[in-house]
Phi, psi and omega in degrees: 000240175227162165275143165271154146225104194033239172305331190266160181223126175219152161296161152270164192326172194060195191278196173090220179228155162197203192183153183207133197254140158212154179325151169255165158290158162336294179300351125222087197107300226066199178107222180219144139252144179256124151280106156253182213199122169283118163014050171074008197227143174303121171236006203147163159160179195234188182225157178214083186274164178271109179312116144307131171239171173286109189308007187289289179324289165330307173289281191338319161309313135335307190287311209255031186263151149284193201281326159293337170277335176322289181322283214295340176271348162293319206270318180302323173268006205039028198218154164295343204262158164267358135314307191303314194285346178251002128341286192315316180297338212274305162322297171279352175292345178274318185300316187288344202271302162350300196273343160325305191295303169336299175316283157339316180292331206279312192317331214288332196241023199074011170097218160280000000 
């Protein structure tokens, strides 16, 4: 299937699909690119930018967490503020939406 190295999902050596999630810049948006990948050459990918929402959708989100999940997306953005934590989650919900799509890519033909 694929190996993690921190943030990236990459194949491993040899033929077959894989696929690699990487940053987008700031300046647009942020979020991930998704690469897939054929017997090592670029077949596709996608883009999973980080979206504006209605500062409503945040607090509400905000509200409706207990005090450990507060935590734990404050300690994932590394800030006090509950904006920075819900970027991260925002984040990290684009990064799952990627690797989703990644995954897919391998299954769609059995894999390798």
């Amino acid at each position: 299937m694929t190996q993690e190295r921190g943030i990236y999902a990459v194949p491993r050596g040899g033929p077959g699909r894989g696929y690699e999630i990487v940053p987008r810049p700031a300046d647009l948006s942020g979020g991930w690119n998704l690469t897939l990948l054929e017997d090592g050459q670029e077949a596709g990918g996608g883009v999973f930018p980080l979206l504006d929402e209605d500062p409503h959708a945040g607090m509400d989100w905000w509200n409706s967490m207990t005090e450990a999940k507060r935590a734990h997306w404050l300690m994932m953005a590394i800030s006090a503020m509950p904006a920075d934590a819900r970027r991260a989650y925002l984040l990290a919900e684009a990064y799952a939406d990627a690797r989703q799509e990644g995954e897919a890519w391998i299954n769609a033909m059995g894999g390798r």
